[in-house]
Backbone and ligand atoms as CSV (ligand in chain L), in Angstrom:
chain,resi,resn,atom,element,x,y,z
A,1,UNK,N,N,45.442,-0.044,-96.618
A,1,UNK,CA,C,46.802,0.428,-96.906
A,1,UNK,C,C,47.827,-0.466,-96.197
A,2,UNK,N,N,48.714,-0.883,-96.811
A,2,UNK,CA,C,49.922,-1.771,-96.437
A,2,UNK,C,C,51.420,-0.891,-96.705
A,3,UNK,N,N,52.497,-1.407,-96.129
A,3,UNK,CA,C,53.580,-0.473,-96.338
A,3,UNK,C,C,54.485,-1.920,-96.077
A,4,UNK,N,N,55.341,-2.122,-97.708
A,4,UNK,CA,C,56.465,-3.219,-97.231
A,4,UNK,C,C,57.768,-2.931,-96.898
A,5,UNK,N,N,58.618,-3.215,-96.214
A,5,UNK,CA,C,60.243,-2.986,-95.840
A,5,UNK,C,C,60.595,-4.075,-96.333
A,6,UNK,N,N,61.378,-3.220,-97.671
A,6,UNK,CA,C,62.695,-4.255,-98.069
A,6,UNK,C,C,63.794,-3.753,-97.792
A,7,UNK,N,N,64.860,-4.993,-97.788
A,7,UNK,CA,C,66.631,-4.291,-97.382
A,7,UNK,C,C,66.783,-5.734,-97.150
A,8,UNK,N,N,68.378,-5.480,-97.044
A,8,UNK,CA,C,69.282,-6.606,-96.556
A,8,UNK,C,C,69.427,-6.875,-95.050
A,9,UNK,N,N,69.306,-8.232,-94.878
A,9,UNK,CA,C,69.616,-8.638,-93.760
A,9,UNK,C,C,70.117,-7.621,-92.456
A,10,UNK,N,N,69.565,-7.170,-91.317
A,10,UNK,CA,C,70.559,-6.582,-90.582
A,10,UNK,C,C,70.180,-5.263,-90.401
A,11,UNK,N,N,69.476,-4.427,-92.114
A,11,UNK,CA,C,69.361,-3.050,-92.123
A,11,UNK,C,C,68.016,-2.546,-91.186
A,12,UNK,N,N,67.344,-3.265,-90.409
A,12,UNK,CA,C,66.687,-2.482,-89.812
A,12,UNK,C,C,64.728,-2.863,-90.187
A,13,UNK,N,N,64.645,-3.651,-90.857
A,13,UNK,CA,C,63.469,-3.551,-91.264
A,13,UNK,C,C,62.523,-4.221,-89.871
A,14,UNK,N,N,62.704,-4.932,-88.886
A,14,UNK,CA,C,62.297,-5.210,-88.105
A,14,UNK,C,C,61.838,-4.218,-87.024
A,15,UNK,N,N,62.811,-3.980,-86.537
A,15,UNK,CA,C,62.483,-2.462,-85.415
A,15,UNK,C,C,61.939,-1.386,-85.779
A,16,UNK,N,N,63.011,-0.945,-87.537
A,16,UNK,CA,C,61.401,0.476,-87.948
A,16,UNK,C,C,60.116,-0.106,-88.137
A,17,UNK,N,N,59.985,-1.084,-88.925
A,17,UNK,CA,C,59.018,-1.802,-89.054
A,17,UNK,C,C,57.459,-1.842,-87.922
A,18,UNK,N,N,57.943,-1.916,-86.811
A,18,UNK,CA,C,57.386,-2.070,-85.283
A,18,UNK,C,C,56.941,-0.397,-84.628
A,19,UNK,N,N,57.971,-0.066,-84.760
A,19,UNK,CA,C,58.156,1.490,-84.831
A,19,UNK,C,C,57.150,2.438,-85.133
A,20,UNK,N,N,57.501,1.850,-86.957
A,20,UNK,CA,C,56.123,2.884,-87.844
A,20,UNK,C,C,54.722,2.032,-87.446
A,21,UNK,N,N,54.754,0.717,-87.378
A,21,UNK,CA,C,53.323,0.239,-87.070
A,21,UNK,C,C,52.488,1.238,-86.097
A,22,UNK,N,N,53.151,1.026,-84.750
A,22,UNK,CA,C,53.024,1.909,-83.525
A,22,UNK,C,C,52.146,2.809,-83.783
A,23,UNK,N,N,53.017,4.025,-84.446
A,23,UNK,CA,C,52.996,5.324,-84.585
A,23,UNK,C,C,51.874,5.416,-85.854
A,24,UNK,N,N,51.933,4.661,-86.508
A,24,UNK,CA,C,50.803,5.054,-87.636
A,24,UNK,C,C,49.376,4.142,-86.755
A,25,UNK,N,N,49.015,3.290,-86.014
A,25,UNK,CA,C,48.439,2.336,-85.581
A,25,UNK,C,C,47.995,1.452,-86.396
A,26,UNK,N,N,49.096,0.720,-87.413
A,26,UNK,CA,C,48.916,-0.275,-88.341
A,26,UNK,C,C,49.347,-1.374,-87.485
A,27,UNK,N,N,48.839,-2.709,-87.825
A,27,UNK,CA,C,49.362,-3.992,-87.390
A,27,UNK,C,C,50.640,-4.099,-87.289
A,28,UNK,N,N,51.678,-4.454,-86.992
A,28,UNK,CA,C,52.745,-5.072,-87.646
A,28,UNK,C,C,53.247,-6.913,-88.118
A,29,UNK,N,N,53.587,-6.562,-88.451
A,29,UNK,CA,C,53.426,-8.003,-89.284
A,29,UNK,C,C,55.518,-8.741,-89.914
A,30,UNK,N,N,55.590,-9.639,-89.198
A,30,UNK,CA,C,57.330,-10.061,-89.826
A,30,UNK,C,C,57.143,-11.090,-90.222
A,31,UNK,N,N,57.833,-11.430,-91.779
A,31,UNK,CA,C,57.663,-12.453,-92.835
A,31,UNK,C,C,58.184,-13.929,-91.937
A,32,UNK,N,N,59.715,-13.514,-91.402
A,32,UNK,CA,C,60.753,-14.679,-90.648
A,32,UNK,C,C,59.848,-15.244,-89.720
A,33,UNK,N,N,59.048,-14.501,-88.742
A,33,UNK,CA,C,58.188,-14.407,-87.764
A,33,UNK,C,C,57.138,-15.860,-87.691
A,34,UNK,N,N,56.501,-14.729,-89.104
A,34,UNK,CA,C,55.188,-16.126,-89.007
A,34,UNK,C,C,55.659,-17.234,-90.082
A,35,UNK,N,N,56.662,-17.540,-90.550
A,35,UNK,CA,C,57.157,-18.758,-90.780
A,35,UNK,C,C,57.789,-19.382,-89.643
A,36,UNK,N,N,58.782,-18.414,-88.599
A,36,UNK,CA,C,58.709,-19.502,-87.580
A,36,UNK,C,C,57.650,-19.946,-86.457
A,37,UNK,N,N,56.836,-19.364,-86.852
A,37,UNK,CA,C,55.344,-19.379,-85.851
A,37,UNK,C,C,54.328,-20.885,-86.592
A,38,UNK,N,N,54.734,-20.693,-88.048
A,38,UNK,CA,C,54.193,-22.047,-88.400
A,38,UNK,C,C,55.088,-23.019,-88.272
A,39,UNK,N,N,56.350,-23.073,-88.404
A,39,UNK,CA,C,56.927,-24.137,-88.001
A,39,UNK,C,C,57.304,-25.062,-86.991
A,40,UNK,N,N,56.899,-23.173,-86.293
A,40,UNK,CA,C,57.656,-23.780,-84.698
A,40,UNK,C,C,58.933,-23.998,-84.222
A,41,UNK,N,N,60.065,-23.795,-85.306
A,41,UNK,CA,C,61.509,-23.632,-85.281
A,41,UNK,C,C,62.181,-22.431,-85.894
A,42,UNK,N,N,62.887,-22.228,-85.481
A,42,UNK,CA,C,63.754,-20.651,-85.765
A,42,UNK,C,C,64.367,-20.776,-87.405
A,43,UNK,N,N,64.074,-19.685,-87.879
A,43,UNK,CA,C,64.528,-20.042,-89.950
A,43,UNK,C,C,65.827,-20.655,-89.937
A,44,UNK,N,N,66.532,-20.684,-88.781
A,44,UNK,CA,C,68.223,-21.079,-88.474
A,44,UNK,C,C,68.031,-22.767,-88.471
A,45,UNK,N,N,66.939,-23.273,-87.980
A,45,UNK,CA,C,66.687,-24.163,-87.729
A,45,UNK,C,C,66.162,-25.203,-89.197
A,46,UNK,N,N,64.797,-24.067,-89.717
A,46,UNK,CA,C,64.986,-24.364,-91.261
A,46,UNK,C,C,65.799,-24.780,-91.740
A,47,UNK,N,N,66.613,-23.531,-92.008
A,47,UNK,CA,C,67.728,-23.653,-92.988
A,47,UNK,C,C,68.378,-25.163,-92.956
A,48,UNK,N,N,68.778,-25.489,-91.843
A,48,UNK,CA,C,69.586,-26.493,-91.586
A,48,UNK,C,C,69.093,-28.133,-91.557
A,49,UNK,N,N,67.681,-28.252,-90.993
A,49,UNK,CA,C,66.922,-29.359,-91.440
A,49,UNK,C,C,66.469,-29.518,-92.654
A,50,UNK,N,N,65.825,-28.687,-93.000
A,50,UNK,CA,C,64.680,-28.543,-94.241
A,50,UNK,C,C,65.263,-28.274,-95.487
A,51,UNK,N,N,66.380,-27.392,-95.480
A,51,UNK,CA,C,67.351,-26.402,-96.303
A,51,UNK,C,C,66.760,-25.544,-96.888
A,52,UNK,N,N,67.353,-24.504,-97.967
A,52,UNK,CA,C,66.624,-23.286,-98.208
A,52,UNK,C,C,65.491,-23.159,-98.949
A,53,UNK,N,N,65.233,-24.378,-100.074
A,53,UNK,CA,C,64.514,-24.452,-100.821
A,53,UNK,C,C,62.799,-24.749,-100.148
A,54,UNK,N,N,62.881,-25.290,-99.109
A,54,UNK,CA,C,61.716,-25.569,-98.657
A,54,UNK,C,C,61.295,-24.160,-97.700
A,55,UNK,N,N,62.413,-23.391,-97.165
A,55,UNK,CA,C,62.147,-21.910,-96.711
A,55,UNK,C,C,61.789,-21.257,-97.317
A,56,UNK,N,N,61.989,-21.322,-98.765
A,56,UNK,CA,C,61.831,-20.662,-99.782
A,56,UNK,C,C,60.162,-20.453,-100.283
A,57,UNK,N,N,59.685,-22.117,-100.071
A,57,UNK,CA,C,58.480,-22.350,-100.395
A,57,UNK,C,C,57.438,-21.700,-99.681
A,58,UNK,N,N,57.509,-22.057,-98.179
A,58,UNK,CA,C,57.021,-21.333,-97.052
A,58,UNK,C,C,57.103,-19.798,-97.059
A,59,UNK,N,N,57.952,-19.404,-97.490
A,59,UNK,CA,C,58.024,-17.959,-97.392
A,59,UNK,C,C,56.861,-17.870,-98.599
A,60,UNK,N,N,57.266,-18.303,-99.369
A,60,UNK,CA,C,56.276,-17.727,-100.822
A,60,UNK,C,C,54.397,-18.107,-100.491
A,61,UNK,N,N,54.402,-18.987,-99.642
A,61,UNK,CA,C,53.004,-19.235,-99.279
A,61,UNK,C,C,52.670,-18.317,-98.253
A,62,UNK,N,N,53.209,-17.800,-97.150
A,62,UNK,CA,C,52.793,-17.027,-96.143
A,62,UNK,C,C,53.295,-15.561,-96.763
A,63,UNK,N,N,53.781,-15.381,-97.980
A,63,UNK,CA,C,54.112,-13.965,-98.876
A,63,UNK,C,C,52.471,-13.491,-98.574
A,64,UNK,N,N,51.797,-14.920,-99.824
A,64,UNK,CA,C,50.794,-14.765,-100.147
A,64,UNK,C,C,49.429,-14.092,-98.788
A,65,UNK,N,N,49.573,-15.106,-97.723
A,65,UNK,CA,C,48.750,-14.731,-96.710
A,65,UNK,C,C,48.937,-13.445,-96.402
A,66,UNK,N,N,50.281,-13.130,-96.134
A,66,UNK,CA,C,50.756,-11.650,-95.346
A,66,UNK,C,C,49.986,-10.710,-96.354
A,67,UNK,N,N,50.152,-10.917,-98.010
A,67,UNK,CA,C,49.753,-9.419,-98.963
A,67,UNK,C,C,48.528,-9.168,-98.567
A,68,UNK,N,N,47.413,-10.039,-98.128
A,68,UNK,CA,C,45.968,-9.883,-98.123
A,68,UNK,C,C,45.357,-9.365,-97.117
A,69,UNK,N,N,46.848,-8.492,-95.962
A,69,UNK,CA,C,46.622,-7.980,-94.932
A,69,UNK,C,C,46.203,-6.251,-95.439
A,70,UNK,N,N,45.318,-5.388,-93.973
A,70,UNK,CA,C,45.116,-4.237,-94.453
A,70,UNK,C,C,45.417,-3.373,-93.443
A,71,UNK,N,N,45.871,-2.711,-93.430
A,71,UNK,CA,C,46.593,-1.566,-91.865
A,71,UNK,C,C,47.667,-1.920,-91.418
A,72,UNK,N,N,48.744,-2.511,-92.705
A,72,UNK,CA,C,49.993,-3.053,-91.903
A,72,UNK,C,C,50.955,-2.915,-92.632
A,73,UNK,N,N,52.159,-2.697,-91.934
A,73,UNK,CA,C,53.740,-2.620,-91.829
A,73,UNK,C,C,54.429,-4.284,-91.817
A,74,UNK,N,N,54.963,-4.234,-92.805
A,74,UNK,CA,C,55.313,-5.930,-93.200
A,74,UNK,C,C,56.918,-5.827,-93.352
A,75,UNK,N,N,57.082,-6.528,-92.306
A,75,UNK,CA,C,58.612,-6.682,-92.641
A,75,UNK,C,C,59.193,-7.733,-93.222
A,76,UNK,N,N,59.677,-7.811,-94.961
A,76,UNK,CA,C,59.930,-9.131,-95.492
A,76,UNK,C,C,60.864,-9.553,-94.785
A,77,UNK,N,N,61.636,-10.707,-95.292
A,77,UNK,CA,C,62.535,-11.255,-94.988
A,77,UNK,C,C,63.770,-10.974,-96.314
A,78,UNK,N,N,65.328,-10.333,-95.975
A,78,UNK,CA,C,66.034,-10.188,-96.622
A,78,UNK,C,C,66.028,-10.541,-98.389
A,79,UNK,N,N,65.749,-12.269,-98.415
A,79,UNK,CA,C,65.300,-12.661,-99.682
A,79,UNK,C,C,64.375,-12.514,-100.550
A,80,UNK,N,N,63.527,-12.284,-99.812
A,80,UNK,CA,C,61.957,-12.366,-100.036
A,80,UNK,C,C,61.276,-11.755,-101.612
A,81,UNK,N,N,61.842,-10.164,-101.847
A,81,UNK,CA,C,61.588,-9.892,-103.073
A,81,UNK,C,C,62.586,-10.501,-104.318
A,82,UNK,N,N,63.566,-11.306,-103.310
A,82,UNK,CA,C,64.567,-11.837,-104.882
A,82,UNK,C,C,64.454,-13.252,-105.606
A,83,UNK,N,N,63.399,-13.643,-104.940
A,83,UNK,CA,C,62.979,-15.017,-105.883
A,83,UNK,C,C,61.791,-15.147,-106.494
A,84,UNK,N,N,61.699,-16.004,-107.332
A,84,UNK,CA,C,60.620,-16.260,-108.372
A,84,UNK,C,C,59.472,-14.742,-108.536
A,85,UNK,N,N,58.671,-14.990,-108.263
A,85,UNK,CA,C,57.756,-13.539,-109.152
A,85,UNK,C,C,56.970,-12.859,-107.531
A,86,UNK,N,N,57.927,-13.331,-106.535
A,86,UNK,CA,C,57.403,-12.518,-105.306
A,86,UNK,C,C,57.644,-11.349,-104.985
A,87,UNK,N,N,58.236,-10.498,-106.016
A,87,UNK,CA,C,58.814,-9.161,-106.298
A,87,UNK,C,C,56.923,-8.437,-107.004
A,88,UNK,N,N,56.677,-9.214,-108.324
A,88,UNK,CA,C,55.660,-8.696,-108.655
A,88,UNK,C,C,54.581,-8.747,-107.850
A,89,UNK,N,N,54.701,-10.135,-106.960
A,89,UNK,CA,C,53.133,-9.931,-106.232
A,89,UNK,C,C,53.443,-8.825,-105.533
A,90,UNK,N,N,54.114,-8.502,-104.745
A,90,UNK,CA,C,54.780,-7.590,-103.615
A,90,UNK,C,C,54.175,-6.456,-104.551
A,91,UNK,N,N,54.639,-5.779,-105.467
A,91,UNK,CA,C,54.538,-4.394,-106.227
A,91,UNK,C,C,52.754,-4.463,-106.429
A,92,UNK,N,N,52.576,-5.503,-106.823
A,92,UNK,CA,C,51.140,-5.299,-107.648
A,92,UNK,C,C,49.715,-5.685,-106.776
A,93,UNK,N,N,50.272,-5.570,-105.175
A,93,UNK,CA,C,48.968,-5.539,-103.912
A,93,UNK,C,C,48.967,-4.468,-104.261
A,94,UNK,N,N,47.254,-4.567,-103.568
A,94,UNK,CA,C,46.315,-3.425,-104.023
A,94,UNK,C,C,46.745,-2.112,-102.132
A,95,UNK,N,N,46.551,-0.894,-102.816
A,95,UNK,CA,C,46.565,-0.155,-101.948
A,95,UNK,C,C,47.999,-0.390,-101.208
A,96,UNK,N,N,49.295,-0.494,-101.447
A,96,UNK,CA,C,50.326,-0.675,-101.233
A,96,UNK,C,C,51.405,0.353,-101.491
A,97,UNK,N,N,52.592,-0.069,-100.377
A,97,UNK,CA,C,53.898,1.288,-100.851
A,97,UNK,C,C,55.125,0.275,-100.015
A,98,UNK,N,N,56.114,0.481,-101.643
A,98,UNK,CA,C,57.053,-0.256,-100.900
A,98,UNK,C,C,58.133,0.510,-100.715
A,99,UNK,N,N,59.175,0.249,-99.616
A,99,UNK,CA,C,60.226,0.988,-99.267
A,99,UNK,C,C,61.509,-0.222,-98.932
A,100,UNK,N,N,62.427,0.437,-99.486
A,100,UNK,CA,C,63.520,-0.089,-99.824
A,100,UNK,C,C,64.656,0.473,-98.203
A,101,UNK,N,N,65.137,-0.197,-97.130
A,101,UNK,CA,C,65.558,0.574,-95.780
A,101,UNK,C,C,67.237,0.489,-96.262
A,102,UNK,N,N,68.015,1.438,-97.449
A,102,UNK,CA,C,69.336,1.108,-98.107
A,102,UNK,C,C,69.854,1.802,-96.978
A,103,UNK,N,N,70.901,0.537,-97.041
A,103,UNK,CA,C,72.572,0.105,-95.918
A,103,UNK,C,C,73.649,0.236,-96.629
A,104,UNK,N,N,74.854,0.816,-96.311
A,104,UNK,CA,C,76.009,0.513,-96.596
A,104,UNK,C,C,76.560,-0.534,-96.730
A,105,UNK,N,N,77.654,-1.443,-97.106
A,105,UNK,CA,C,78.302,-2.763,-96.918
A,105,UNK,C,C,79.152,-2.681,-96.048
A,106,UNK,N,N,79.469,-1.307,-95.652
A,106,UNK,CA,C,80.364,-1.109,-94.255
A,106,UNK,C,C,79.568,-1.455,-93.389
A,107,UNK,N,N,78.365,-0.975,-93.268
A,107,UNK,CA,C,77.527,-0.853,-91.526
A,107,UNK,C,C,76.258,-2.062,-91.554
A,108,UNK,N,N,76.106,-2.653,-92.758
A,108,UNK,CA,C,75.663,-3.725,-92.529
A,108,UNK,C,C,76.730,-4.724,-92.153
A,109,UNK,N,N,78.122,-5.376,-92.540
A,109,UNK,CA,C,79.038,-5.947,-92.288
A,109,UNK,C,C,79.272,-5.519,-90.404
A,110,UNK,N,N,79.066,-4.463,-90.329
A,110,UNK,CA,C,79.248,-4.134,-88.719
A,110,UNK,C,C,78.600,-4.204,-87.830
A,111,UNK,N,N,77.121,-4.328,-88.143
A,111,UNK,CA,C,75.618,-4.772,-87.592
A,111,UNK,C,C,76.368,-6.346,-87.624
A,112,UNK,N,N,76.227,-7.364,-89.080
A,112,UNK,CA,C,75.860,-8.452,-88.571
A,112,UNK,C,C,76.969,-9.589,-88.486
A,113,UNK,N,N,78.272,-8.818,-88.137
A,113,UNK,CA,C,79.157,-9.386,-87.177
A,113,UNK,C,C,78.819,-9.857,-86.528
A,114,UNK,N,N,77.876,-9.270,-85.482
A,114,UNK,CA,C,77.499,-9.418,-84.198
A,114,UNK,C,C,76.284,-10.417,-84.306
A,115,UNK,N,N,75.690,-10.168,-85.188
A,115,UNK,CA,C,74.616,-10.904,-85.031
A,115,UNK,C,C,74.380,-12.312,-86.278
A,116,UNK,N,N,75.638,-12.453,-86.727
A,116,UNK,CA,C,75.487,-13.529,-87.576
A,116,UNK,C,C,74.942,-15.133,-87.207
A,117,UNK,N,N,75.023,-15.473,-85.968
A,117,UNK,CA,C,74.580,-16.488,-85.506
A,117,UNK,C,C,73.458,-17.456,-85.917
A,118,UNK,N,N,72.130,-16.284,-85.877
A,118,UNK,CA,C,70.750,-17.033,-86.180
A,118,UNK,C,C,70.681,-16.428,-87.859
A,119,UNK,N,N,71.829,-16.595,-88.777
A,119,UNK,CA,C,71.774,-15.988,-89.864
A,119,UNK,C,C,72.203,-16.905,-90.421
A,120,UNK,N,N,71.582,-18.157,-91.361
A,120,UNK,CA,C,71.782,-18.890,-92.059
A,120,UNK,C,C,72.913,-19.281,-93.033
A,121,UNK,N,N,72.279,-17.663,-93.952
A,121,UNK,CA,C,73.366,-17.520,-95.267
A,121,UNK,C,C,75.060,-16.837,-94.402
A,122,UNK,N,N,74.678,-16.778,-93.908
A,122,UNK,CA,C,76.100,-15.660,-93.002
A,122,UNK,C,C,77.161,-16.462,-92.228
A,123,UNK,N,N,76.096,-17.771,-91.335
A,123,UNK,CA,C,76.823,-17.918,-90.101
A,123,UNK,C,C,78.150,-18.839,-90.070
A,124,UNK,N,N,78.133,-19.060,-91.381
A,124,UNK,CA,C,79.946,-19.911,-91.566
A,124,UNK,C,C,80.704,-18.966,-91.776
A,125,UNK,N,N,80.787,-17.613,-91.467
A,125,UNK,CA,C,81.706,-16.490,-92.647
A,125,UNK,C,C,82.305,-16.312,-91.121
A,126,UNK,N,N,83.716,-16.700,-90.905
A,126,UNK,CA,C,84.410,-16.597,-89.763
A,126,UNK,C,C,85.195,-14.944,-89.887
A,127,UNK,N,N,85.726,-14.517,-90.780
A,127,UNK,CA,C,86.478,-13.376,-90.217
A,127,UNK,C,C,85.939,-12.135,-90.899
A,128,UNK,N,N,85.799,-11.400,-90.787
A,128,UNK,CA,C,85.011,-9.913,-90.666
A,128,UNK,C,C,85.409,-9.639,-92.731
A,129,UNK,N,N,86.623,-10.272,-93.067
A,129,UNK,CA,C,86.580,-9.785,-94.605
A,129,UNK,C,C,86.007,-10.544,-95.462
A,130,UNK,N,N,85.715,-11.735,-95.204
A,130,UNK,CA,C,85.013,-12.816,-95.706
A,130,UNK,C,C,83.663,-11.871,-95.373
A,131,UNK,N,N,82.649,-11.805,-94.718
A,131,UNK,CA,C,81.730,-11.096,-94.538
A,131,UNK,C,C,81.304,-10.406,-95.014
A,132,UNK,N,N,82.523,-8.996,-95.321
A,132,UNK,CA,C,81.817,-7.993,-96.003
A,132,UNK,C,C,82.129,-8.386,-97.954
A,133,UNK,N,N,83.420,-9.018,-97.677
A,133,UNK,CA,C,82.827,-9.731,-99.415
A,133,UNK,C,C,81.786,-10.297,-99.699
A,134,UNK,N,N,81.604,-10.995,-99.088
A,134,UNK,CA,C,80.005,-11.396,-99.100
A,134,UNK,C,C,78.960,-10.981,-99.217
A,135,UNK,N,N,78.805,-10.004,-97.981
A,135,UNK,CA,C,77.620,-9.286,-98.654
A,135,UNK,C,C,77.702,-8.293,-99.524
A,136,UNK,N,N,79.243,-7.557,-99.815
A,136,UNK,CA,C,79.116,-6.700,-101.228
A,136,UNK,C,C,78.359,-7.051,-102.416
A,137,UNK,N,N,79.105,-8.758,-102.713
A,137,UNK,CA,C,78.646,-9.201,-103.983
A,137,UNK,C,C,76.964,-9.610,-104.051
A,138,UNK,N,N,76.055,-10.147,-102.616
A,138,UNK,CA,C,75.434,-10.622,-102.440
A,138,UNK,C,C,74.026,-9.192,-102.785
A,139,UNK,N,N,74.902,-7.668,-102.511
A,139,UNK,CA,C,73.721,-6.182,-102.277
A,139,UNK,C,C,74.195,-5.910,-103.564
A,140,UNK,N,N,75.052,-6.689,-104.247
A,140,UNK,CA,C,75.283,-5.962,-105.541
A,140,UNK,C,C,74.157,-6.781,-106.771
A,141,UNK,N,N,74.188,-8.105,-106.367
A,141,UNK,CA,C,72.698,-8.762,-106.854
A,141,UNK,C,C,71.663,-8.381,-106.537
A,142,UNK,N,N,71.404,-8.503,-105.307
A,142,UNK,CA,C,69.894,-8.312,-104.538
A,142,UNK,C,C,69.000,-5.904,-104.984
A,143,UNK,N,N,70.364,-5.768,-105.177
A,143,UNK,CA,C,69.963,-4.067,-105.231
A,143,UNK,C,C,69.204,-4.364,-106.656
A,144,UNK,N,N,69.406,-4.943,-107.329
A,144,UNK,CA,C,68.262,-5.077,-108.587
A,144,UNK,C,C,66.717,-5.135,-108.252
A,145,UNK,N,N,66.798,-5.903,-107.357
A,145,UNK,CA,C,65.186,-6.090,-106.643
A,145,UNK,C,C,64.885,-4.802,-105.460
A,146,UNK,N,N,65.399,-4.521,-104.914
A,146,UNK,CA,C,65.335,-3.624,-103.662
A,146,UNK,C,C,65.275,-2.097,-104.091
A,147,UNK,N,N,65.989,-2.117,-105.413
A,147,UNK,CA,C,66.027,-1.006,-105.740
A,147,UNK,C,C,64.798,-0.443,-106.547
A,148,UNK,N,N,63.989,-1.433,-107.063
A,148,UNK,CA,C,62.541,-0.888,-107.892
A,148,UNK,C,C,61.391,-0.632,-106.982
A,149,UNK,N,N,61.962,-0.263,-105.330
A,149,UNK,CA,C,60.979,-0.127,-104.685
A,149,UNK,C,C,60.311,1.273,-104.662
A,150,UNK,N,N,59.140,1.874,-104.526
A,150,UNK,CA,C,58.782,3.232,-104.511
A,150,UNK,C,C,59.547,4.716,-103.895
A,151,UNK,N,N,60.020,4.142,-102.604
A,151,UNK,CA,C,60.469,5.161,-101.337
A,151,UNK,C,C,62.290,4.351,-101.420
A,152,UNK,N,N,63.000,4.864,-101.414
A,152,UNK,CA,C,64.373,4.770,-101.096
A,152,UNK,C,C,65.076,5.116,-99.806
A,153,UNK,N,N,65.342,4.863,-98.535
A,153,UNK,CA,C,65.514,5.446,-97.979
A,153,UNK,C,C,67.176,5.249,-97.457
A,154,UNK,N,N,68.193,6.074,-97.140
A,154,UNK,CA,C,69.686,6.100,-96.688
A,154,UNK,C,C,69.512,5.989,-95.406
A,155,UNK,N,N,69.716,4.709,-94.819
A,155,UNK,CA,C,69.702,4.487,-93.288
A,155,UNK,C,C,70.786,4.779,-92.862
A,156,UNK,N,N,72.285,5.021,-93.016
A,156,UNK,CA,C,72.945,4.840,-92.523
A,156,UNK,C,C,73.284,6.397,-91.601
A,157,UNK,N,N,73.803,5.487,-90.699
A,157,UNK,CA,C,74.107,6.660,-88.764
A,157,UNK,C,C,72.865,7.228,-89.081
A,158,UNK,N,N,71.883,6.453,-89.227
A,158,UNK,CA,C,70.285,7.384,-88.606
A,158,UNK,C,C,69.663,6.355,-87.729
A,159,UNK,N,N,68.497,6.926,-87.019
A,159,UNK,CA,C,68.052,5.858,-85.405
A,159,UNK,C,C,67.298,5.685,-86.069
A,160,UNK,N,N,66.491,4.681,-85.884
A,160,UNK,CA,C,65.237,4.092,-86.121
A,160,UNK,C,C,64.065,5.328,-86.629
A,161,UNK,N,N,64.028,6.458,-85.408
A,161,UNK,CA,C,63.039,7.280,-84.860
A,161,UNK,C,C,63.154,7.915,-86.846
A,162,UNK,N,N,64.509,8.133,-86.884
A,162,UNK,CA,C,64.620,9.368,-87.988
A,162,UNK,C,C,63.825,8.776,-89.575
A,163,UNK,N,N,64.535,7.150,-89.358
A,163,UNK,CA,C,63.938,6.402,-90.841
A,163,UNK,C,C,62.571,6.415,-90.867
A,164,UNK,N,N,61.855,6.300,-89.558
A,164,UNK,CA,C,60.179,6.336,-89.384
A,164,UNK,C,C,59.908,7.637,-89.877
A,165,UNK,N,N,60.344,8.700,-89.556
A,165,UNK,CA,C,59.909,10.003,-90.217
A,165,UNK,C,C,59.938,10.412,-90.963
A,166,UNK,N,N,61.464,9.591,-91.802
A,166,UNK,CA,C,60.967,9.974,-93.376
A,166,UNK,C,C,60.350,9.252,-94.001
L,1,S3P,C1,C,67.346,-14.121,-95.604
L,1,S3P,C2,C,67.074,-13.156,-94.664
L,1,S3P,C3,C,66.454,-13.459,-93.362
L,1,S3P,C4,C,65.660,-14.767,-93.421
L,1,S3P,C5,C,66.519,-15.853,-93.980
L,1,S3P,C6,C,67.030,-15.554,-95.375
L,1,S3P,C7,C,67.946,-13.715,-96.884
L,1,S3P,O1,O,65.593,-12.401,-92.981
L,1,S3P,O2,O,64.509,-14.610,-94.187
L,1,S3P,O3,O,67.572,-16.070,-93.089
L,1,S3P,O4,O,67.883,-14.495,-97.857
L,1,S3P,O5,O,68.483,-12.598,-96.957
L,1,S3P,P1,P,66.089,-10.974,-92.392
L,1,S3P,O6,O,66.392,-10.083,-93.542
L,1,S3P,O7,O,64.904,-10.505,-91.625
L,1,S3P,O8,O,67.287,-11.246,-91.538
């Protein structure tokens, strides 16, 4: 049994992610993680040498490694179900459940203010309205993919503890 976290950048899929591993005693497992574990440089670092297309590639090869895991909590990476047919592999692992961790564009914009730095697609967006235009239009694409996930869940003003329980 595997359990994937999708969402946008920011919403949380990392920490519940870790969280539910814990508590269920599944592995945990982060997509960003073991691409920067094979590279050896931070995806910020990617992005900027390599550019996205070759992140892109890497992600889709270690997609593959990560699905063939069993007792684990996988935290994609923001993009991850929105390119080429890594949406279907994602849906069509065996013994699998995917969950979608849905954010506001208010409280994601307010999360990754703060943390836009090691955020590739984000980290030129200087003033807080540039930002949340951004990611409006960006969750108004990406909710096509995020949204065909099994479990739906409304993160917003809930702790970590509460999203693990439902
Ligand atoms: C991306 C999200 C990031 C990381 C990369 C690209 C995206 O992961 O994979 O910067 O396209 O949304 P997180 O969602 O874990 O921040």
């Amino acid at each position: 049994m595997k359990i994937f976290l999708l969402g946008y950048m920011g919403s949380g899929k990392s920490t519940v992610g870790r969280l539910l591993a814990e508590q269920l005693s599944f592995e945990f497992l982060d997509l960003d993680q073991a691409i920067e574990l094979q590279e050896n440089i931070p995806v910020s670092t990617i992005f900027q040498k390599k550019g996205e297309l070759y992140f892109r590639k890497q992600e889709r090869k270690l997609l593959e490694w990560i699905i063939a895991k069993d007792k684990a909590v996988i935290s994609l990476g923001g993009g991850t179900p929105c390119y080429g047919d890594n949406l279907d592999l994602i849906k069509d692992a065996k013994d699998s459940k995917t969950v979608y961790l849905k954010m506001s564009v208010q409280q994601l914009t307010d999360r990754l203010e703060k943390e836009k730095e090691q955020r590739p697609l984000i980290s030129h967006l200087d003033k807080k309205e540039e930002l949340e235009e951004f990611i409006r239009k960006h969750l108004f694409e990406r909710g096509f993919y995020y949204s065909q996930s099994e479990l739906i869940i409304n993160c917003d003003n809930k702790k970590p503890q509460e999203i693990v329980d439902e």
